[in-house]
N, CA, C and O atoms as a Tripos MOL2 file, in Angstrom:
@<TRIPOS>MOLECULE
protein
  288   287    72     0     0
PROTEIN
NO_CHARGES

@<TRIPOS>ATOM
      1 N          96.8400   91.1400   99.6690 N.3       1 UNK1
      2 CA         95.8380   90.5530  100.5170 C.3       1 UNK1
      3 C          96.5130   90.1170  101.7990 C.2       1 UNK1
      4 O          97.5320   89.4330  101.7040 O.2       1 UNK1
      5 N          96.0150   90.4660  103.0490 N.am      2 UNK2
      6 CA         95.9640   89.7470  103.9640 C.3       2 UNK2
      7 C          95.4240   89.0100  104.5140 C.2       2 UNK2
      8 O          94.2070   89.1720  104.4260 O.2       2 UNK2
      9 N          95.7730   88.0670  105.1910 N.am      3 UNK3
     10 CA         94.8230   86.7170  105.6670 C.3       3 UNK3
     11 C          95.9650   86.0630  106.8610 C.2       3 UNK3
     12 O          97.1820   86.2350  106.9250 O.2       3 UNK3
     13 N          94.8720   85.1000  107.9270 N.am      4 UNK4
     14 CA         95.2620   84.3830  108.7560 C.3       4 UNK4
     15 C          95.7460   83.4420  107.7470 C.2       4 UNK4
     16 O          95.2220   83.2900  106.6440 O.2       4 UNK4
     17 N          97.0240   82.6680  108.2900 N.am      5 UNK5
     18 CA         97.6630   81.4080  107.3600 C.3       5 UNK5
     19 C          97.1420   80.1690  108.2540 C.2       5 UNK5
     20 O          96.8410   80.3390  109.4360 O.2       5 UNK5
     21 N          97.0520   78.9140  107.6200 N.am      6 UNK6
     22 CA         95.7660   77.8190  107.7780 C.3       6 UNK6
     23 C          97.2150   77.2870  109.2710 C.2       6 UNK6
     24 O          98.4380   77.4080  109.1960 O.2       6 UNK6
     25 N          96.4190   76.7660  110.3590 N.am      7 UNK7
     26 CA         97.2190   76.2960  110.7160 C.3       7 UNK7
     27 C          97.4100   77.2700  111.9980 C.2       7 UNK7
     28 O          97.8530   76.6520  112.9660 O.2       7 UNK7
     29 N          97.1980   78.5290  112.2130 N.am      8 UNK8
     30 CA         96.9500   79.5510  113.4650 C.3       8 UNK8
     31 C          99.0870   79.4460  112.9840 C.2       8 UNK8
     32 O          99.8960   79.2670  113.8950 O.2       8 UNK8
     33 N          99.4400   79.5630  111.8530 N.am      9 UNK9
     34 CA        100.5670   80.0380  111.5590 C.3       9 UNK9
     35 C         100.9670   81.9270  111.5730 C.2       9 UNK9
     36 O         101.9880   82.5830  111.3650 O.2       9 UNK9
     37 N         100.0090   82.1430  111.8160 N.am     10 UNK10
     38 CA        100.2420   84.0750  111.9090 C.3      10 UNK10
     39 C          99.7290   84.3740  110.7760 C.2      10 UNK10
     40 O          99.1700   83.6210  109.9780 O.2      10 UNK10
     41 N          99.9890   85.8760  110.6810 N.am     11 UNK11
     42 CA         99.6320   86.4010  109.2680 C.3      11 UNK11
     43 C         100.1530   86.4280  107.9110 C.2      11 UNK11
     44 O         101.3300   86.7810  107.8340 O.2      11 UNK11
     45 N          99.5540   86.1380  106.8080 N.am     12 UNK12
     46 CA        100.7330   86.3470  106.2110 C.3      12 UNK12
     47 C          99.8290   87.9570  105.3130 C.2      12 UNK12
     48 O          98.7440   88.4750  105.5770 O.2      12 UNK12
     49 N         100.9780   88.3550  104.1310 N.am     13 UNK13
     50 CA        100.3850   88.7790  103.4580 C.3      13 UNK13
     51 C         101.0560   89.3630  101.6880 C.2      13 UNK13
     52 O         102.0870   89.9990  101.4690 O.2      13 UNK13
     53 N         100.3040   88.9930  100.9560 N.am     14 UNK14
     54 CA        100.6590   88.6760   99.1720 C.3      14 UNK14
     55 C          99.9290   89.5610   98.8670 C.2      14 UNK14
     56 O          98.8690   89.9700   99.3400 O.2      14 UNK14
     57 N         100.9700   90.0610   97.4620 N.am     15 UNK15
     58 CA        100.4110   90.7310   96.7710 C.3      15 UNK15
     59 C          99.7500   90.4110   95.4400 C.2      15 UNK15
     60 O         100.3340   89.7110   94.6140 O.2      15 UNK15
     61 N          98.4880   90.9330   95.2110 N.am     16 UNK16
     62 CA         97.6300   90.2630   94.6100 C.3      16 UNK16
     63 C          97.1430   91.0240   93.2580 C.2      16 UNK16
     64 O          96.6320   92.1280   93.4410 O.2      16 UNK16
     65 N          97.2500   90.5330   91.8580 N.am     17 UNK17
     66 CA         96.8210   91.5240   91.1160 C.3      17 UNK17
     67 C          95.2720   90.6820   90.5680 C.2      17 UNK17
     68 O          95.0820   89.5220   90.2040 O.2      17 UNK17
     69 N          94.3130   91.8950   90.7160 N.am     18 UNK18
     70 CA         92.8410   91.3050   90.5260 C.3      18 UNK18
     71 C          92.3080   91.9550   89.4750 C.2      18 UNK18
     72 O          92.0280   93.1460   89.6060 O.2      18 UNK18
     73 N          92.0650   91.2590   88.1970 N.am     19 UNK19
     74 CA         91.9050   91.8130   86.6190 C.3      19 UNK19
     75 C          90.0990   91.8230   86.6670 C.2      19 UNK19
     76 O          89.4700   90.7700   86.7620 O.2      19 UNK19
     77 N          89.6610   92.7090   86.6130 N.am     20 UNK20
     78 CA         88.1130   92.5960   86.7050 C.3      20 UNK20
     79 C          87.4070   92.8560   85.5200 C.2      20 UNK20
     80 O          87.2370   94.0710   85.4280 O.2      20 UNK20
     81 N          86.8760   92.1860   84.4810 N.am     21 UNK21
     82 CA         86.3200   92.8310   83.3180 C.3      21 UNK21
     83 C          84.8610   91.6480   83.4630 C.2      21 UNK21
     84 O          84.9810   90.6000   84.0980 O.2      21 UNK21
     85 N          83.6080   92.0250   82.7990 N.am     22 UNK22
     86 CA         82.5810   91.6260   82.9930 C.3      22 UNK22
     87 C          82.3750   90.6200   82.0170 C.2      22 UNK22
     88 O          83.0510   90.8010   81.0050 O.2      22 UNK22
     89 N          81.5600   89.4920   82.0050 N.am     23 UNK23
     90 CA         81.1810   88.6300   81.2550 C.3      23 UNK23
     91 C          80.6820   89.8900   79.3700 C.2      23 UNK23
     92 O          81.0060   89.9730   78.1850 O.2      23 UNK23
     93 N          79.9220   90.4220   80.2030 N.am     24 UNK24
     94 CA         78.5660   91.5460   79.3960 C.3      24 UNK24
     95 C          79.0850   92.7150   78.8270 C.2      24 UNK24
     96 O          78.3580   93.5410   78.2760 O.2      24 UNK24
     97 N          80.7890   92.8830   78.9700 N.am     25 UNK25
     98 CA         81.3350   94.0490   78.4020 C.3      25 UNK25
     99 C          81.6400   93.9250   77.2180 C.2      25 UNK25
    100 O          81.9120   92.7570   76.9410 O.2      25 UNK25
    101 N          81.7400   94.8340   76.1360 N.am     26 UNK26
    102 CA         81.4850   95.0250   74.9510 C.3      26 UNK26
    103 C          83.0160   93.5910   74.1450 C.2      26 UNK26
    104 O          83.7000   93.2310   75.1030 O.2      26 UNK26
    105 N          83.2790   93.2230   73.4320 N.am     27 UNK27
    106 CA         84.3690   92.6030   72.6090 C.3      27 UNK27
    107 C          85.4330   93.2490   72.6840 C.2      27 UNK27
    108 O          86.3590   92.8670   73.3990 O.2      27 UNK27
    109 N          85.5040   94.7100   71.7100 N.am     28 UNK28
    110 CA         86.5210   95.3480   71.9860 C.3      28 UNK28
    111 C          87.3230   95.7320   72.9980 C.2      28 UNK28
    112 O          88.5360   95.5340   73.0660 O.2      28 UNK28
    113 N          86.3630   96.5030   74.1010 N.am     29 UNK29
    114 CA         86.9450   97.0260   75.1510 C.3      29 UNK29
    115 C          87.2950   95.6460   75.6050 C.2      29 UNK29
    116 O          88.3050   96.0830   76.1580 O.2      29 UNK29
    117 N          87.3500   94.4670   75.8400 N.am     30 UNK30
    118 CA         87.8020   93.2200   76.5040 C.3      30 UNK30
    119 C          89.2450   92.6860   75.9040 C.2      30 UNK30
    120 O          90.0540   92.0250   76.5550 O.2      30 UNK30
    121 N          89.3690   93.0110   74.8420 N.am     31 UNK31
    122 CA         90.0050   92.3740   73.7750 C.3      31 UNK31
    123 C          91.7890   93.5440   74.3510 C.2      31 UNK31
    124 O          92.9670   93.1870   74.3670 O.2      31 UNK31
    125 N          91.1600   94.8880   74.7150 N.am     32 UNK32
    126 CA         92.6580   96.0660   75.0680 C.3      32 UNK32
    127 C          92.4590   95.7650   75.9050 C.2      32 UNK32
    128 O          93.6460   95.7130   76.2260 O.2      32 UNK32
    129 N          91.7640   95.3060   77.1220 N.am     33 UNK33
    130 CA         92.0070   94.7810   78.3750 C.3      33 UNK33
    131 C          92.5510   93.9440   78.3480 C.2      33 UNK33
    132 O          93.5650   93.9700   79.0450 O.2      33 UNK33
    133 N          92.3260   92.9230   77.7140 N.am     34 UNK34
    134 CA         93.2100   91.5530   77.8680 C.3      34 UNK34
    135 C          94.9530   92.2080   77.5160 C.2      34 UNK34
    136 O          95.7960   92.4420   78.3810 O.2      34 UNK34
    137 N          95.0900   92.3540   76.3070 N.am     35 UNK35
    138 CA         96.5180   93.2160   76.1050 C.3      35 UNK35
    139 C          97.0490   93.8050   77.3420 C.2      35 UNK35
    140 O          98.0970   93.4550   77.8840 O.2      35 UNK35
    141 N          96.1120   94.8860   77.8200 N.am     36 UNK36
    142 CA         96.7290   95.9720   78.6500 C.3      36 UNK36
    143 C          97.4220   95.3670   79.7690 C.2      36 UNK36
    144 O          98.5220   95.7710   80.1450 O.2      36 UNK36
    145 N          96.7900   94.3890   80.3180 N.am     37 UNK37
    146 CA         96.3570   93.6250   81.9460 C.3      37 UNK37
    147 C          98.0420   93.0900   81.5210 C.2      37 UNK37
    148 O          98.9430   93.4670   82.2700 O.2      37 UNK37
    149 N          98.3430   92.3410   80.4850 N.am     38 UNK38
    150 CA         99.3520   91.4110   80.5230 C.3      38 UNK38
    151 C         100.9420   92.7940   80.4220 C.2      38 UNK38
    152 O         102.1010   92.5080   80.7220 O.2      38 UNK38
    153 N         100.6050   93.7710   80.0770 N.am     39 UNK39
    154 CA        101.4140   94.3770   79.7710 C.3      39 UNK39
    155 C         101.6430   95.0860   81.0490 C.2      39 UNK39
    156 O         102.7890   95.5270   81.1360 O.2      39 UNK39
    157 N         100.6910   95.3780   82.3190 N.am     40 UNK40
    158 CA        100.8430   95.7970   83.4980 C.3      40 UNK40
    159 C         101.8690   94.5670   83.9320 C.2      40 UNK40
    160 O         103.0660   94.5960   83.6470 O.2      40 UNK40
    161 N         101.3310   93.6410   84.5540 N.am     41 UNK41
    162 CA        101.6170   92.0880   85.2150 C.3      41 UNK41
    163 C         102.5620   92.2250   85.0210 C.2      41 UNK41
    164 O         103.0630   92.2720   86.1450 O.2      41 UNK41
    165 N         104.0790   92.4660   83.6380 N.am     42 UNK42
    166 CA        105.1820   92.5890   83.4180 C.3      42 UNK42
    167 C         105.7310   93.5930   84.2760 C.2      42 UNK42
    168 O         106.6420   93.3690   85.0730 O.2      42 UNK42
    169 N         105.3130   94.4270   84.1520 N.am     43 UNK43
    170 CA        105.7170   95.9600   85.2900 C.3      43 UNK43
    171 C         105.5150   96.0760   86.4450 C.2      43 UNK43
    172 O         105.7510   97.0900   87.1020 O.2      43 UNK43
    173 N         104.8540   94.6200   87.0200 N.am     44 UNK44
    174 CA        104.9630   94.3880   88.0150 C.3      44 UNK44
    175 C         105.4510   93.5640   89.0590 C.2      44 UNK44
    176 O         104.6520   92.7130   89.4530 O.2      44 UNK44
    177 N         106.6570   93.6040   89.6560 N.am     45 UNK45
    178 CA        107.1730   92.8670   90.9020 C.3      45 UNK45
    179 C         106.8750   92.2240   92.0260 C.2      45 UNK45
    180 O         106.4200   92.8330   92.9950 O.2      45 UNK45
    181 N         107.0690   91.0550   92.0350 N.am     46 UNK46
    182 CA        106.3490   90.3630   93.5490 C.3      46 UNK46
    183 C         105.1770   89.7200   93.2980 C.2      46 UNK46
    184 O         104.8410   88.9420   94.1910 O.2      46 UNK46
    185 N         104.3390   89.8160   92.2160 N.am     47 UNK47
    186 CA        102.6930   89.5650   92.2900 C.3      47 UNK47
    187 C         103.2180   87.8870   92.7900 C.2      47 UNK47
    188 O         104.0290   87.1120   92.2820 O.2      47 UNK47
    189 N         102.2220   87.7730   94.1680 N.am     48 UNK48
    190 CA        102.3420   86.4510   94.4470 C.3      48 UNK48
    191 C         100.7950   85.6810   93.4770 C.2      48 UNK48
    192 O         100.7790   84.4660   93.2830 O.2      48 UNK48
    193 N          99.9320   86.3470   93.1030 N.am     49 UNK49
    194 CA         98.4210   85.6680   92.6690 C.3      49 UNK49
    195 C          98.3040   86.7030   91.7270 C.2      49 UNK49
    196 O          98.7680   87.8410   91.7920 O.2      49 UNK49
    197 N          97.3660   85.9720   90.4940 N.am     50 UNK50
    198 CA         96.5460   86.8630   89.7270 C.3      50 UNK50
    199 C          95.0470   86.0230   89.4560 C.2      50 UNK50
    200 O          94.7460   84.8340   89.3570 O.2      50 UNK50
    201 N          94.5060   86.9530   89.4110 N.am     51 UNK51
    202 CA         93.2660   86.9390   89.1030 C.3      51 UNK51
    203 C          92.0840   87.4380   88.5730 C.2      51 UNK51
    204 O          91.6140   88.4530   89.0880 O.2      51 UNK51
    205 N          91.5320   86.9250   87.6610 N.am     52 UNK52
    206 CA         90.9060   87.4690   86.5950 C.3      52 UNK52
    207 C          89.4430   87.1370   86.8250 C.2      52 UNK52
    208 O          89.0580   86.0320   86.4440 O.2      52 UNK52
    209 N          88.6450   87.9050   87.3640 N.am     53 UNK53
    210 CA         87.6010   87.8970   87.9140 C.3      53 UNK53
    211 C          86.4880   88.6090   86.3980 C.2      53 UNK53
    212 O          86.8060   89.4510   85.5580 O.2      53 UNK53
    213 N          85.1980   87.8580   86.5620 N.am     54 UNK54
    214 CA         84.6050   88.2710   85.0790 C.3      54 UNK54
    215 C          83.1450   88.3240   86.3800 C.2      54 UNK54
    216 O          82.2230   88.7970   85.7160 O.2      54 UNK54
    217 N          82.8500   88.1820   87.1630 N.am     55 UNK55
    218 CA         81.4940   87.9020   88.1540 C.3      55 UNK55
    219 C          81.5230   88.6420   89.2740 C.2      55 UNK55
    220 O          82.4110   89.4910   89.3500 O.2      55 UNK55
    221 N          80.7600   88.5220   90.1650 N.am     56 UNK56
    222 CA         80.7820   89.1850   91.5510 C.3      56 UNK56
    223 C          81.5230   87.7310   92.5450 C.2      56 UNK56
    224 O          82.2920   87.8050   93.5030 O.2      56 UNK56
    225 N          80.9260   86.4500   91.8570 N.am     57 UNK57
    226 CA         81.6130   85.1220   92.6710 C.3      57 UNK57
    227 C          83.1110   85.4740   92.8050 C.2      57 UNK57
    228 O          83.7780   85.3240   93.8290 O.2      57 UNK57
    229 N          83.4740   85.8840   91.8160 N.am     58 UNK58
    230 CA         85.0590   86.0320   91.6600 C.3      58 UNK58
    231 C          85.8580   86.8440   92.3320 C.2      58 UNK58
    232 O          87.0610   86.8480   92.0720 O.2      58 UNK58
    233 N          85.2310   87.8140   93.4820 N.am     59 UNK59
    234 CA         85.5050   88.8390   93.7210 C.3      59 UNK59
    235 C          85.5230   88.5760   95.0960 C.2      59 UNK59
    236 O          86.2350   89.3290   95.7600 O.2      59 UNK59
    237 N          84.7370   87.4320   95.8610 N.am     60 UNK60
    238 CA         84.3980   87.4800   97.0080 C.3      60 UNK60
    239 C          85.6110   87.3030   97.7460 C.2      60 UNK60
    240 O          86.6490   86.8050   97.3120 O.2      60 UNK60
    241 N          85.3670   87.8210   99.0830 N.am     61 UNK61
    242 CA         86.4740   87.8650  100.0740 C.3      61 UNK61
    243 C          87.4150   86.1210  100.0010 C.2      61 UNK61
    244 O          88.5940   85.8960   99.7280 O.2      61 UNK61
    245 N          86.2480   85.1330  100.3830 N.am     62 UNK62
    246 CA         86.7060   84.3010  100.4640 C.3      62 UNK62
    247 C          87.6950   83.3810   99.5570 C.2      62 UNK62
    248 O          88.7970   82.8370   99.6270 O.2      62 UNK62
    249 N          86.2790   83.6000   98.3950 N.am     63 UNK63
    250 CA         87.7610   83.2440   97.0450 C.3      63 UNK63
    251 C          88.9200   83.4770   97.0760 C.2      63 UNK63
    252 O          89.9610   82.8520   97.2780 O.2      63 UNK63
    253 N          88.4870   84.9190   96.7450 N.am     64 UNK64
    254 CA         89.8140   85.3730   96.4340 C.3      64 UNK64
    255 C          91.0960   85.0850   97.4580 C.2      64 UNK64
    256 O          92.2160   84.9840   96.9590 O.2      64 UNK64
    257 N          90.9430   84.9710   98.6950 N.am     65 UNK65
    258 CA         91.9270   84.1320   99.7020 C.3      65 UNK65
    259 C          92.4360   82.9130   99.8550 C.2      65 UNK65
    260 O          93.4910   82.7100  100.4550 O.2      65 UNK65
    261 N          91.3300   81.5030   99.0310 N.am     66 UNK66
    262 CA         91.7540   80.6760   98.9380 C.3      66 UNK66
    263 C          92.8080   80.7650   97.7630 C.2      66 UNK66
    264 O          93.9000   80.1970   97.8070 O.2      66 UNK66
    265 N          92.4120   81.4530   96.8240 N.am     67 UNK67
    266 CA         93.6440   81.1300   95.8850 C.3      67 UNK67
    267 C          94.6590   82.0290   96.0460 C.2      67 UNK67
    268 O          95.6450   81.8600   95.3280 O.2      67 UNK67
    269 N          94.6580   83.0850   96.9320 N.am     68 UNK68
    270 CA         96.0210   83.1770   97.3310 C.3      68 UNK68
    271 C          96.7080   82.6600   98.5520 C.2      68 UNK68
    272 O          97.7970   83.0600   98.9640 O.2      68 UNK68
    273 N          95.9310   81.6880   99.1160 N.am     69 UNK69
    274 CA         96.4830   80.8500   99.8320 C.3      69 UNK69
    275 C          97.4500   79.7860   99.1350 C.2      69 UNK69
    276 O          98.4620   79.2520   99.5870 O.2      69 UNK69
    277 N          96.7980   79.6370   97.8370 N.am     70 UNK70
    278 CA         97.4240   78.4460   96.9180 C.3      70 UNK70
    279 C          98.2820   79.2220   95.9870 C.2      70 UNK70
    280 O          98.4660   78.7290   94.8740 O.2      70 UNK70
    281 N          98.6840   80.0490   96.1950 N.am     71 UNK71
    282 CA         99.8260   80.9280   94.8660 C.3      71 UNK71
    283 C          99.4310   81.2870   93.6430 C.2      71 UNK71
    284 O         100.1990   81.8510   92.8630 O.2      71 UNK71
    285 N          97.8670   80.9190   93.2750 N.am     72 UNK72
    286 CA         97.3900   81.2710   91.6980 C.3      72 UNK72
    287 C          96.9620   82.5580   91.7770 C.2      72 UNK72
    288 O          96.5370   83.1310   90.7740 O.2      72 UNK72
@<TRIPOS>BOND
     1     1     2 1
     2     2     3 1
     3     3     4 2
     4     3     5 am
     5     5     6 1
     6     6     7 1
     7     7     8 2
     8     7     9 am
     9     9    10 1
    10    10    11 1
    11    11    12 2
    12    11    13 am
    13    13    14 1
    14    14    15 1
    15    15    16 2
    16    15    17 am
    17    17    18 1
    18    18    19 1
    19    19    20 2
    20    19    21 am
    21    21    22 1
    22    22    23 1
    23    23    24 2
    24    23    25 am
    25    25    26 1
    26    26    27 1
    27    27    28 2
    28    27    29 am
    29    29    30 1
    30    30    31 1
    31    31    32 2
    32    31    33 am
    33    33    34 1
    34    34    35 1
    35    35    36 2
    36    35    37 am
    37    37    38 1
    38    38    39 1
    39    39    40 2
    40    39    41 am
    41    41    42 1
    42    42    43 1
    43    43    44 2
    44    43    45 am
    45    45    46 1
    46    46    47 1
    47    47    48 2
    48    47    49 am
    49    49    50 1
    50    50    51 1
    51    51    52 2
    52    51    53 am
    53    53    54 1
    54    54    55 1
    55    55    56 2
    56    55    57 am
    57    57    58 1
    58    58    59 1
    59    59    60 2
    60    59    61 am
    61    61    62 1
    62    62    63 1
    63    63    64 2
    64    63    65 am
    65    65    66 1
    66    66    67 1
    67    67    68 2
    68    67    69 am
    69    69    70 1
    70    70    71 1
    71    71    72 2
    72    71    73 am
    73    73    74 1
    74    74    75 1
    75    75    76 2
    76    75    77 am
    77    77    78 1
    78    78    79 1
    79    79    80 2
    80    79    81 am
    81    81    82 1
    82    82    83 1
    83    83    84 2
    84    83    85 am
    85    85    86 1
    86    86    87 1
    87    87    88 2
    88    87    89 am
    89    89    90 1
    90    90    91 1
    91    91    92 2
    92    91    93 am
    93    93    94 1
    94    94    95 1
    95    95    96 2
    96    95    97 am
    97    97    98 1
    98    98    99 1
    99    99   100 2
   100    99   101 am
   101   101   102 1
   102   102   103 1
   103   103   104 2
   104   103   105 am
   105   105   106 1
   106   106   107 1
   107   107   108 2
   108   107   109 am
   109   109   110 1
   110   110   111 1
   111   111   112 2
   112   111   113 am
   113   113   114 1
   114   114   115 1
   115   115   116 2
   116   115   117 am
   117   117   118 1
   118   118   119 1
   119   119   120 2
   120   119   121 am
   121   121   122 1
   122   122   123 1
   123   123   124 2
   124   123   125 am
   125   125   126 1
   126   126   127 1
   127   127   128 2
   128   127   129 am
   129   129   130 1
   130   130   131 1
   131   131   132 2
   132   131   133 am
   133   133   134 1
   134   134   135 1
   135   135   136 2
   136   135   137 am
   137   137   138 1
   138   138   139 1
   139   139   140 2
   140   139   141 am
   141   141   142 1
   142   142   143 1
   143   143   144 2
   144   143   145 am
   145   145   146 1
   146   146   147 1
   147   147   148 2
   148   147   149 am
   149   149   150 1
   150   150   151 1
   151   151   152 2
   152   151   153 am
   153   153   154 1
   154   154   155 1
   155   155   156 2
   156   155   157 am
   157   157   158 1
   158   158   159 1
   159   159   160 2
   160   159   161 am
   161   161   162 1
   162   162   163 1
   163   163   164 2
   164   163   165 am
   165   165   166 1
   166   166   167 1
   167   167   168 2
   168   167   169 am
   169   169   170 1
   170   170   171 1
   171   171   172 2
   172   171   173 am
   173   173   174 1
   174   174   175 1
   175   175   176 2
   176   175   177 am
   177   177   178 1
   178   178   179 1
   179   179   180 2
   180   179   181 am
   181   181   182 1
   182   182   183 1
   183   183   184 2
   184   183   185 am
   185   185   186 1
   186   186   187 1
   187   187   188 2
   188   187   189 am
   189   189   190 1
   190   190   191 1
   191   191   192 2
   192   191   193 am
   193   193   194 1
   194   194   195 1
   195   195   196 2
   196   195   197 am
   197   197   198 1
   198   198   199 1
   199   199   200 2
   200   199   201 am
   201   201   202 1
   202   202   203 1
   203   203   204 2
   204   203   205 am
   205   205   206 1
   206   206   207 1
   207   207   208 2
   208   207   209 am
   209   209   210 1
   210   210   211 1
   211   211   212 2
   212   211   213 am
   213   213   214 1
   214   214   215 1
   215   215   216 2
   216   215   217 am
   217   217   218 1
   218   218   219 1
   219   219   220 2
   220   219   221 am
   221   221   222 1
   222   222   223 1
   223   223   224 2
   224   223   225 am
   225   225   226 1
   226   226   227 1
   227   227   228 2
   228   227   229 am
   229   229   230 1
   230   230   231 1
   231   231   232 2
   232   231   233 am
   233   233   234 1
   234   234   235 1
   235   235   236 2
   236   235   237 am
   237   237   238 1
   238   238   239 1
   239   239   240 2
   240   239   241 am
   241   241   242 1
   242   242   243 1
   243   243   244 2
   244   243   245 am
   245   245   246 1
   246   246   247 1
   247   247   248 2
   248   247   249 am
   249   249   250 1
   250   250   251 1
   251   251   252 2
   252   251   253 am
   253   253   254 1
   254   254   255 1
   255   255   256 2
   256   255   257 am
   257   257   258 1
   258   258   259 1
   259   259   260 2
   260   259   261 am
   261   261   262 1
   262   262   263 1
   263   263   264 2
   264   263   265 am
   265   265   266 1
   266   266   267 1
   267   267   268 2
   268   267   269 am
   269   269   270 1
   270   270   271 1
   271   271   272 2
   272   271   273 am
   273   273   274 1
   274   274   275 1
   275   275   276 2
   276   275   277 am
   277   277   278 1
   278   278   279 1
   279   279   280 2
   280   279   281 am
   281   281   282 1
   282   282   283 1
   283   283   284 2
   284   283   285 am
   285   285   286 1
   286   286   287 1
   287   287   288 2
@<TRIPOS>SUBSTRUCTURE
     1 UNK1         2 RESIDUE 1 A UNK
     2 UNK2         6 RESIDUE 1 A UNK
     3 UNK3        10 RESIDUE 1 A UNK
     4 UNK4        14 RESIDUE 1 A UNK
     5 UNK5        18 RESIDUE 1 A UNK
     6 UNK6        22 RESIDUE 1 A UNK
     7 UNK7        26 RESIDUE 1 A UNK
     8 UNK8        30 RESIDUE 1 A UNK
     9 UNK9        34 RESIDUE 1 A UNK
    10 UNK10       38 RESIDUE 1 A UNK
    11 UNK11       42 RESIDUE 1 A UNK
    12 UNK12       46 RESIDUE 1 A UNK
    13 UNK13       50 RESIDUE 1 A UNK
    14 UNK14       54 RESIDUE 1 A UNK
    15 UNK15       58 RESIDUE 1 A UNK
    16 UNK16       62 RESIDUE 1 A UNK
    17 UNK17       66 RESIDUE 1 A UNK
    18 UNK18       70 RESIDUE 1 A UNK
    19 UNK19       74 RESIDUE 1 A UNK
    20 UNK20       78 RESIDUE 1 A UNK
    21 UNK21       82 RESIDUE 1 A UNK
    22 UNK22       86 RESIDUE 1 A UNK
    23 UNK23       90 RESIDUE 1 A UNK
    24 UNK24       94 RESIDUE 1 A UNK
    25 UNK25       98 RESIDUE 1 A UNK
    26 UNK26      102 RESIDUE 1 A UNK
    27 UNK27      106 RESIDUE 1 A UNK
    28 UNK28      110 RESIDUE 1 A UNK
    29 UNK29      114 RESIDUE 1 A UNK
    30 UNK30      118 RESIDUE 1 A UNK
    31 UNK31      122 RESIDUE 1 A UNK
    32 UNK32      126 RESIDUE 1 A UNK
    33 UNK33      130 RESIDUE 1 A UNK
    34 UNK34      134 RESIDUE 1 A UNK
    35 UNK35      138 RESIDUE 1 A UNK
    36 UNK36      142 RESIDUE 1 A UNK
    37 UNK37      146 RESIDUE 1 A UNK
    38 UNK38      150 RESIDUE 1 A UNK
    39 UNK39      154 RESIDUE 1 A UNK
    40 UNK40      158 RESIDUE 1 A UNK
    41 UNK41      162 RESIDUE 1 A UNK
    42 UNK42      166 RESIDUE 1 A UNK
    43 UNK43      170 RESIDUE 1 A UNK
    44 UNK44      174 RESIDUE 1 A UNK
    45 UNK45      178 RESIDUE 1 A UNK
    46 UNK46      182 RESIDUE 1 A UNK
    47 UNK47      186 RESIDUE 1 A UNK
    48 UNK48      190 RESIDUE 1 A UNK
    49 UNK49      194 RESIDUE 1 A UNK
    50 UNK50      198 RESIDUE 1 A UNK
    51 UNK51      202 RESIDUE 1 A UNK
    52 UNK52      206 RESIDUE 1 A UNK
    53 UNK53      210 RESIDUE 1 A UNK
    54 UNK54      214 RESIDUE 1 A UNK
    55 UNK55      218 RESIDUE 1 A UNK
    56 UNK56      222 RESIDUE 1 A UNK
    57 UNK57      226 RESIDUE 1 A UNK
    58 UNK58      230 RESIDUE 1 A UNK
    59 UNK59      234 RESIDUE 1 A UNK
    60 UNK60      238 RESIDUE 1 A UNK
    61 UNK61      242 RESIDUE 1 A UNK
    62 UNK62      246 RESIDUE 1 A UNK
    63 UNK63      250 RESIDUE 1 A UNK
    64 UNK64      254 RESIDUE 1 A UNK
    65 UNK65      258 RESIDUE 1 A UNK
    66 UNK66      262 RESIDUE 1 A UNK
    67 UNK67      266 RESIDUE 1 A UNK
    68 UNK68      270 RESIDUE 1 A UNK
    69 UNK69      274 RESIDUE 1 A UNK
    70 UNK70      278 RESIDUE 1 A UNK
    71 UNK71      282 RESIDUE 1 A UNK
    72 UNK72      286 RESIDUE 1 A UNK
């Protein structure tokens, strides 16, 4: 993600891993997602944020910037 940093500090920009599975998706398929997701995240370097989005709220531009403004 890129974003202005608070403060007219310049740009910065983090890398962001965004786990998307639906409130309404079946048990199972949620259940190897959950597994899979954690088994990526390991294989992956640098992630400054993760996020596990289950809504469309979760997804929005803005959100999703505040909390990688905050490192989660």
């Amino acid at each position: 993600m890129e974003y202005d940093a608070p403060g007219g500090e310049g740009k910065r920009s983090k890398i962001t891993f965004i786990a998307w599975c639906p409130d309404d998706a079946p048990q199972y398929p949620r259940m190897m997602y959950s597994s899979s997701k954690e088994a990526i995240k390991r294989a992956l370097n640098g992630l400054a944020a993760d996020i596990q989005a289950n809504d469309a709220d979760d997804i929005e531009y803005d959100n999703i910037i505040s909390r990688v403004q905050k490192g989660r």
